[in-house]
C-alpha positions in Angstrom: -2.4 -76.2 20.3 0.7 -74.3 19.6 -1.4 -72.7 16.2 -3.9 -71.6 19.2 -1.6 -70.2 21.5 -0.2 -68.1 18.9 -3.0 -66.8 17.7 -4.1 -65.8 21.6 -0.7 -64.3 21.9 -1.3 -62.2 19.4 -4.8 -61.0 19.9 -3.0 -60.5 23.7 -0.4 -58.4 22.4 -2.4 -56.2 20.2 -4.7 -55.7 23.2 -2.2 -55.0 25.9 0.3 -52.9 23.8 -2.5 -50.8 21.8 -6.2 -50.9 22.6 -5.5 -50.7 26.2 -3.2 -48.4 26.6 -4.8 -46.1 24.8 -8.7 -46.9 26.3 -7.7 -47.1 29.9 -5.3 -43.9 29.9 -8.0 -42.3 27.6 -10.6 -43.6 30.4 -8.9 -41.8 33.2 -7.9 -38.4 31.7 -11.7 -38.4 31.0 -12.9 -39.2 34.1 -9.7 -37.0 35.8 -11.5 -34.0 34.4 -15.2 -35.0 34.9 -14.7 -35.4 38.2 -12.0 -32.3 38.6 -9.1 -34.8 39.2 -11.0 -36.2 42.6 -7.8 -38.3 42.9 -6.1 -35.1 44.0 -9.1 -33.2 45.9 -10.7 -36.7 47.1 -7.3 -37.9 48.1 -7.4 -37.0 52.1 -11.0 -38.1 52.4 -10.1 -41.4 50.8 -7.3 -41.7 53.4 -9.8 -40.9 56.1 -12.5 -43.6 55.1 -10.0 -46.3 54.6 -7.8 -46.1 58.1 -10.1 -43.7 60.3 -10.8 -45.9 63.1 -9.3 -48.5 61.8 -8.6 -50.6 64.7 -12.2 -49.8 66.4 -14.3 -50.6 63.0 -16.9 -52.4 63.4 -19.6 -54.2 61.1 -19.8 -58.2 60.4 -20.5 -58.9 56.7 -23.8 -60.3 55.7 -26.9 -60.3 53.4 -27.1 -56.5 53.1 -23.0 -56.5 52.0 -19.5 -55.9 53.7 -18.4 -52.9 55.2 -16.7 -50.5 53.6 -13.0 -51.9 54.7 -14.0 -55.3 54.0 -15.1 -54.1 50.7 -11.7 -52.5 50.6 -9.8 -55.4 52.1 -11.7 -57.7 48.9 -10.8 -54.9 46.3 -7.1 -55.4 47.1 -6.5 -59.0 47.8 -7.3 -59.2 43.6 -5.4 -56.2 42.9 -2.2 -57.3 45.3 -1.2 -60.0 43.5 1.9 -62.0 41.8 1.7 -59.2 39.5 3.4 -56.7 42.0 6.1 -58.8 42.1 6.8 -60.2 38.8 4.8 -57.7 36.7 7.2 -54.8 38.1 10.4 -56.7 37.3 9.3 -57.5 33.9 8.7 -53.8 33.2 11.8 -52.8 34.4 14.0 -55.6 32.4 12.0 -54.7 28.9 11.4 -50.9 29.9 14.7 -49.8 31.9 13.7 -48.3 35.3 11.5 -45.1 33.4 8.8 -47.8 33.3 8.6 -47.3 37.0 7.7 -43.5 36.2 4.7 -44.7 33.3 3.5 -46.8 36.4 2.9 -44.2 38.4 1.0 -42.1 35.7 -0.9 -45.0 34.7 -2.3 -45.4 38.8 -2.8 -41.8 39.3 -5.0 -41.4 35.9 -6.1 -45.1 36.9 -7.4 -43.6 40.3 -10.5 -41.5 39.0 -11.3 -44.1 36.8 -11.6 -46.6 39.7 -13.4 -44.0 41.6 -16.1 -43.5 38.7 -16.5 -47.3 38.8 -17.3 -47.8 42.5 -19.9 -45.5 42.3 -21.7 -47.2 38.9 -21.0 -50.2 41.1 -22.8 -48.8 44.1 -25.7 -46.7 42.0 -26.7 -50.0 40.3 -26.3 -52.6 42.8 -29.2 -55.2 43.5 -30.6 -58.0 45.6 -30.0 -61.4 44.3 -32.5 -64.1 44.7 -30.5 -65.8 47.5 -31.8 -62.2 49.3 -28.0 -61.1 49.1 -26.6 -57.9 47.8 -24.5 -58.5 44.4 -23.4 -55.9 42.0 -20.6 -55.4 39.4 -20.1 -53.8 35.6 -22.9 -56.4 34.3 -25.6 -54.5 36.5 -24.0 -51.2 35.1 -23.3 -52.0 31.6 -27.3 -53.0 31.8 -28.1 -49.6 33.4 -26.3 -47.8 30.7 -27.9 -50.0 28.0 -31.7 -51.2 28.3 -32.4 -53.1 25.8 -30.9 -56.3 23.6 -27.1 -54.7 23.2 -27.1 -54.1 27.4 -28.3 -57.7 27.9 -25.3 -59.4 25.0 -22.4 -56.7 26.2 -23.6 -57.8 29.7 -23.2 -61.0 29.1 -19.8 -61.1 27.2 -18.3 -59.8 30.0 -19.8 -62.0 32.4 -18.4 -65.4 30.7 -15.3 -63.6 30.0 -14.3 -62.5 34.0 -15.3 -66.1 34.7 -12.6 -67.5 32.5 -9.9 -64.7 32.6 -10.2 -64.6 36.7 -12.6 -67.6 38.2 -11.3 -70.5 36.4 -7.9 -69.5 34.3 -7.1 -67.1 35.9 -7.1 -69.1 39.3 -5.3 -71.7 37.8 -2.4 -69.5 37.0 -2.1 -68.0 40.6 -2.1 -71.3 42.4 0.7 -72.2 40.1 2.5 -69.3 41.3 2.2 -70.6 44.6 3.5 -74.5 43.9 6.5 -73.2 41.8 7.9 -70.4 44.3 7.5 -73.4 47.0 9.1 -75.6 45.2 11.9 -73.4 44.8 11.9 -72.3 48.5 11.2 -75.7 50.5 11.3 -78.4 47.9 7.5 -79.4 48.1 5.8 -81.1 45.5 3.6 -78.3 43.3 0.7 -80.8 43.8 0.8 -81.2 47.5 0.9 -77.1 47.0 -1.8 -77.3 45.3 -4.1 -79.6 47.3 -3.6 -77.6 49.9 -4.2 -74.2 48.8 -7.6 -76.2 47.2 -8.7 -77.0 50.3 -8.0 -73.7 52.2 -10.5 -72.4 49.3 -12.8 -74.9 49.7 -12.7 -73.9 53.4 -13.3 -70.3 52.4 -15.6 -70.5 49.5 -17.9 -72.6 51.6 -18.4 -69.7 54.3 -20.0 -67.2 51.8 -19.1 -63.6 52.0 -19.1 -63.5 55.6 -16.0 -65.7 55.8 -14.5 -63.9 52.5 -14.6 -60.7 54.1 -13.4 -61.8 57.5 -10.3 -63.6 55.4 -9.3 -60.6 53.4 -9.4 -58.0 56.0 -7.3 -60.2 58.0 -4.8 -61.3 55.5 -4.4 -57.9 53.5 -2.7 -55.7 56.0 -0.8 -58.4 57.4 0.8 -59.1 53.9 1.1 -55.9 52.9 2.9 -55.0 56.2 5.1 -57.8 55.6 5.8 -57.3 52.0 6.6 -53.4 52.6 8.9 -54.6 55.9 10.9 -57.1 54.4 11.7 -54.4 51.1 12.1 -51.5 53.3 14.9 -53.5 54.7 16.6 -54.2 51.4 16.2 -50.4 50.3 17.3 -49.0 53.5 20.4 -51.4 53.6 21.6 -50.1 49.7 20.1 -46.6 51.2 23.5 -45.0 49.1 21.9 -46.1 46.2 18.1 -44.4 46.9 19.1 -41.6 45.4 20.4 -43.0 42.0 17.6 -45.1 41.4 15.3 -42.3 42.0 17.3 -40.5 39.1 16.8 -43.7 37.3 13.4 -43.9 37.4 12.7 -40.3 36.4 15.5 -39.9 33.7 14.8 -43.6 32.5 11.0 -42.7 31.6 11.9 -39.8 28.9 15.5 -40.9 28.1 15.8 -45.0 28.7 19.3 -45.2 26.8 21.4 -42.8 29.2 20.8 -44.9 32.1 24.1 -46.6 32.7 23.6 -50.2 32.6 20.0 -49.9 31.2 17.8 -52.6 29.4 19.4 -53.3 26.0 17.0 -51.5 23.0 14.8 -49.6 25.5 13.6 -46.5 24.2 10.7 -44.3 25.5 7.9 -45.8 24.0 9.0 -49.4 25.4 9.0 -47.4 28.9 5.3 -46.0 28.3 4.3 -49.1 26.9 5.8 -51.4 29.3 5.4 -49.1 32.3 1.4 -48.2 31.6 0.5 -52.1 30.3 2.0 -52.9 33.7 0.6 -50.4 35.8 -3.3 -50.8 34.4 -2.9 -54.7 34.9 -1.5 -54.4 38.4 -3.9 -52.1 39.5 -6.8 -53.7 37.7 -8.7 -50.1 37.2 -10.8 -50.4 34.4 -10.9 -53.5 33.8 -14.2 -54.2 35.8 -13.0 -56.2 38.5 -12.8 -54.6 41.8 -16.1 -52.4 41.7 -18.0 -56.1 42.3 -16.7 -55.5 46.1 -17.0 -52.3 46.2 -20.6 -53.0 45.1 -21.3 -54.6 48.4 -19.9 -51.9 50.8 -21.9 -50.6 53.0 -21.7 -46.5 53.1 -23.8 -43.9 53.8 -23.2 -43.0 50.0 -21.2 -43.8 46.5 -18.6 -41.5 47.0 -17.6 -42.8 49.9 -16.7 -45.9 48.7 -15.3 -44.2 45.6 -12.6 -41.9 47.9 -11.5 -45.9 49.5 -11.4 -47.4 45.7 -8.8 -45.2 44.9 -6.7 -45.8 47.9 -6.6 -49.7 46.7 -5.1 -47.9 43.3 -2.3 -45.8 45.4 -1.8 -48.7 48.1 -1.1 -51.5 45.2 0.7 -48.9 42.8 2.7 -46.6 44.6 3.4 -48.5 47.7 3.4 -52.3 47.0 4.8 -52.3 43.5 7.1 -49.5 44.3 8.5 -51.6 46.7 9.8 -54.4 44.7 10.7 -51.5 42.0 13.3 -50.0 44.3 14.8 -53.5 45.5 15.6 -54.0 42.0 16.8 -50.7 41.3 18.7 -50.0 44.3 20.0 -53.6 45.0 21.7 -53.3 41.3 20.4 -56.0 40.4 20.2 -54.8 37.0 23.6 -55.2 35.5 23.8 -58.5 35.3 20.3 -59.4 34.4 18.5 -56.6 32.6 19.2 -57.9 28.9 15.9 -60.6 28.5 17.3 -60.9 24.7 20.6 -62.7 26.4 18.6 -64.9 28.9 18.7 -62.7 32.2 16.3 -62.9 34.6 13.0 -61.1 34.5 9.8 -61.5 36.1 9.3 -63.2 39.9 13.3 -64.7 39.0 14.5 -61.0 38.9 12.9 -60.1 41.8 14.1 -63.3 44.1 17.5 -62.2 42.3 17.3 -58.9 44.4 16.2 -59.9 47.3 19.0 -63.0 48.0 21.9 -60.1 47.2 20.8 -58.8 50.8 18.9 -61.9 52.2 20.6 -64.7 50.8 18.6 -68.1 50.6 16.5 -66.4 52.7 15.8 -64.3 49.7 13.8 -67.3 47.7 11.8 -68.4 50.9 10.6 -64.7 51.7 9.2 -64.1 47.7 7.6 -67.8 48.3 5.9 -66.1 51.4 4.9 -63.2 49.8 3.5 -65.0 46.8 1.3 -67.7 48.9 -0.5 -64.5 50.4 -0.4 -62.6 47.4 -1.8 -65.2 45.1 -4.1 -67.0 47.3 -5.6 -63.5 48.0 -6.4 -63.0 44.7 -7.5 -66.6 44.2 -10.1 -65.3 47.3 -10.6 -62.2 45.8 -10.6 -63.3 41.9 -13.6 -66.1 43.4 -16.0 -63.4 44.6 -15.7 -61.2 41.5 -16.4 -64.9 39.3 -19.0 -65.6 41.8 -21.1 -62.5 41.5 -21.5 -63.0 37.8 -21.7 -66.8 38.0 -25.0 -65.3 39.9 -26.3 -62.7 37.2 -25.9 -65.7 34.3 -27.6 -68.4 36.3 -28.5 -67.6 39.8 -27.5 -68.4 42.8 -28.1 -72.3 42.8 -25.2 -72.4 40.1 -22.7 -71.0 42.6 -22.0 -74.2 44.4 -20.9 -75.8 41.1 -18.7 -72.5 40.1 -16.8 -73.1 43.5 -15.8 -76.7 43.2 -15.1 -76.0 39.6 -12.3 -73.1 40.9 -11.2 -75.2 43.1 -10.5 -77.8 40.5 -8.4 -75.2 38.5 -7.1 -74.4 41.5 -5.2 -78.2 41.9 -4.7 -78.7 38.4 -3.2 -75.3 37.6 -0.3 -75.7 40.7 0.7 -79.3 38.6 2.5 -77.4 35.7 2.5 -73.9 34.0 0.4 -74.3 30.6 2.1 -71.4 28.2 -2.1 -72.1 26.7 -3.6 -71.5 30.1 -1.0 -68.0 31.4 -2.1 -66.7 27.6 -5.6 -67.5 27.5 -6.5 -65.9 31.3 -3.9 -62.7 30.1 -6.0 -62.6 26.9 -9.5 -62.8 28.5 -8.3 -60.1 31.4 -7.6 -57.8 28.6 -10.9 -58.7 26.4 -13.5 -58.0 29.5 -12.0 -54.6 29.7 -13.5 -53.2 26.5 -17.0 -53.8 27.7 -16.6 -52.6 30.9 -14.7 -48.9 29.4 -18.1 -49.0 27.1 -20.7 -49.3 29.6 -18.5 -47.2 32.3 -18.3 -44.0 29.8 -22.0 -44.3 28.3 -22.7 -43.5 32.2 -19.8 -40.5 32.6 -22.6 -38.3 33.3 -24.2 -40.6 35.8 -20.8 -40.3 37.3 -20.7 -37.0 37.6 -24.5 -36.8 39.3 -23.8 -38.9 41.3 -20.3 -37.0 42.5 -21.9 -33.5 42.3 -24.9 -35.1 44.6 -22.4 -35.9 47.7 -20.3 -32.6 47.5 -23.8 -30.0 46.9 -26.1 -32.0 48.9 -24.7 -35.1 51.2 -22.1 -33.0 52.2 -24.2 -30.1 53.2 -27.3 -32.2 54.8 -29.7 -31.6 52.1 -31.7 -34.0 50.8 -29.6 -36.5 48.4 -31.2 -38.5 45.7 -28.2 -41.3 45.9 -27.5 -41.2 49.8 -28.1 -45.1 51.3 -31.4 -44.2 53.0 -33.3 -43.4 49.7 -30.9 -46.2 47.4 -32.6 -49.1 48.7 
């Protein structure tokens, strides 16, 4: 076992430090200019499709897919996740605050790559044989690739989302959950477990009507919470806003100045640190998110490709940005920064921050914030698993993929597995390659498909990609 984890740590870091760094940030400059930076130009429409009407939207999810909010709402329950609270302090103790910086650049190049994916997602999404709408990278990576390599790059990706998210990966948030209770309250990690097991039985059960109605419930409530309770933090060290802004930017190009900074970080831990972080937190490229944007209902691609990238900006430069500046401004840093020494880092760090304004009350906030943040993604994480669960063995196989997450689910809250955390890190990383192929064989399917709803959508001529002729 130990031989086996070492060699998946290994493979893990080679993938994370090297080949995604450079494929995902090569992914997005690509896709930056094919599109003409749409994150920029597309940025206001985006805003508009996500919270125009927000409170009067209407549109129940069925057979024919979610709406685009729901879709939305989906999309960010996976991509708001324990990541945003651990992930961010871990960057910052190995990086110094300048990771914060490589964050952002990584989510802003991440943004048109997002984009590019929702519309594959919508451009090449089909019926299943339940009669329900289903789409995702394998139904692109196919489109891009007709014949035996489309059907085996297809299908690698396929088995490996269901391990690095359905199962593992499932496993690994529900833990989350039972420790941070623990911690809080006291209560047993298994009776945290069989509960959070049964809420998803609860949920599976009601198909994607039910998911939808869950996650556009829950992700504005936690987000709202999550951004209350730090705004209260920052605001009460609001002396130190300033500094930690000057941290952040002077950190990223010159980690060593920065008084009490990270022991041996230098610029290319920052980058490193700060863009690994970054690309897993927001999870663009990596093939996840477009299976709900898949199922949004919109009048055409772009549409849901404008409220894809506000999921990138909402989990990036809000969410995570929140917990950055705790840390930062709470000075938390001083006494905890060095990992080499034994100092806090990940979820620890951040609880660290939080009880130097809140206290005790510190520890039973983050185990607040993690319940909704990982059991969102456990919803979320389900219905990406699901859709390819579908594509491998149709839809009669999807009863036994949910009691089999829900099994993970209880097992993974009864102790952390270093096997298990590396194995789902290692698979996350893996399924991106395939997904990066497929997704730039079809760049200029992208950029059809973009040019299409700015030269004719937008200026009511006939569009060869709008809903009523992409049946």
């Amino acid at each position: 076992m130990e031989t086996l984890n070492n060699i998946v740590l290994t493979i893990q870091n080679y993938m994370s430090n090297i080949v995604l760094i450079i494929a995902l940030a090569a992914a997005g400059i690509w896709f930056s200019f094919r599109t003409g930076f749409i994150q920029v130009r597309g940025f206001k429409r985006g805003i508009k499709q996500v919270f125009g009407g927000l409170f009067s939207k209407k549109g129940e999810a069925g057979n024919d897919g979610m709406s685009s909010f729901q879709a939305l709402a989906t999309a960010i329950a996976a991509q708001v996740g324990t990541g945003n609270i651990a992930g961010a302090a871990t960057a910052i103790a190995i990086g110094g605050p300048g990771a914060i910086f490589w964050m952002w650049v990584a989510a802003f190049l991440g943004m048109a790559t997002i984009y590019s994916e929702a519309l594959m997602a919508q451009r090449y999404k089909k019926i299943g044989d339940d009669g329900i709408v289903t789409g995702g990278p394998v139904y692109y990576i196919r489109g891009a690739f007709k014949g035996t390599f489309g059907k085996i790059l297809a299908g690698i990706f396929a088995v490996l989302l269901i391990f690095a998210l359905g199962f593992m990966g499932n496993a690994v948030q529900s833990n989350s959950i039972a420790a941070s209770f623990h911690t809080a309250f006291g209560i047993p990690q298994w009776i945290m477990g069989l509960i959070v097991a049964v809420l998803a039985v609860f949920i599976f059960s009601g198909g994607m009507k039910r998911i939808a109605k869950v996650t556009e419930t829950m992700v504005p409530l936690m987000a709202a919470l999550y951004i209350l309770g730090s705004l209260i933090v920052i605001f009460y060290n609001w002396r130190n806003i300033p500094l930690a802004f000057y941290e952040i930017f002077v950190g990223a190009f010159a980690p060593a100045s920065i008084a009490g900074g990270a022991v041996g970080a230098t610029i290319k831990l920052a980058i490193t640190k700060g863009v690994a972080r970054g690309l897993f937190s927001n999870e663009a490229g990596m093939g996840s998110t477009p299976h709900a944007h898949a199922v949004a209902k919109v009048a055409h691609p772009v549409e849901q490709g404008h409220a894809a990238m506000i999921g990138v900006f909402i989990d990036t430069f809000i969410v995570l940005t929140m917990t950055a500046l705790v840390i930062v401004t709470t000075r938390a840093l001083p006494e905890s920064y060095n990992v080499v020494e034994g100092g806090y880092t990940g979820a620890e760090l951040s609880q660290f921050a939080y009880s130097l304004v809140y206290g005790k009350f510190g520890e039973i906030f983050i185990a607040v914030c993690m319940f909704f943040f990982a059991f969102s993604t456990i919803v979320g994480w389900y219905f990406f698993g699901q859709a390819n669960i579908k594509y491998l063995f149709g839809s009669k196989a999807v009863p036994v993929y949910s009691a089999l997450v829900c099994v993970c689910v209880f097992l993974g809250s009864l102790a952390q597995v270093d096997l298990v955390w590396n194995m789902a890190d290692c698979f996350n990383s893996l399924m991106v390659v395939p997904n990066i192929i497929g997704l730039l064989a079809l760049s200029g399917m992208v950029k059809k498909v973009h040019d299409d709803y700015f030269n004719n959508f937008l200026k009511g001529k006939p569009s060869e990609f709008s809903t009523k002729n992409n049946k």
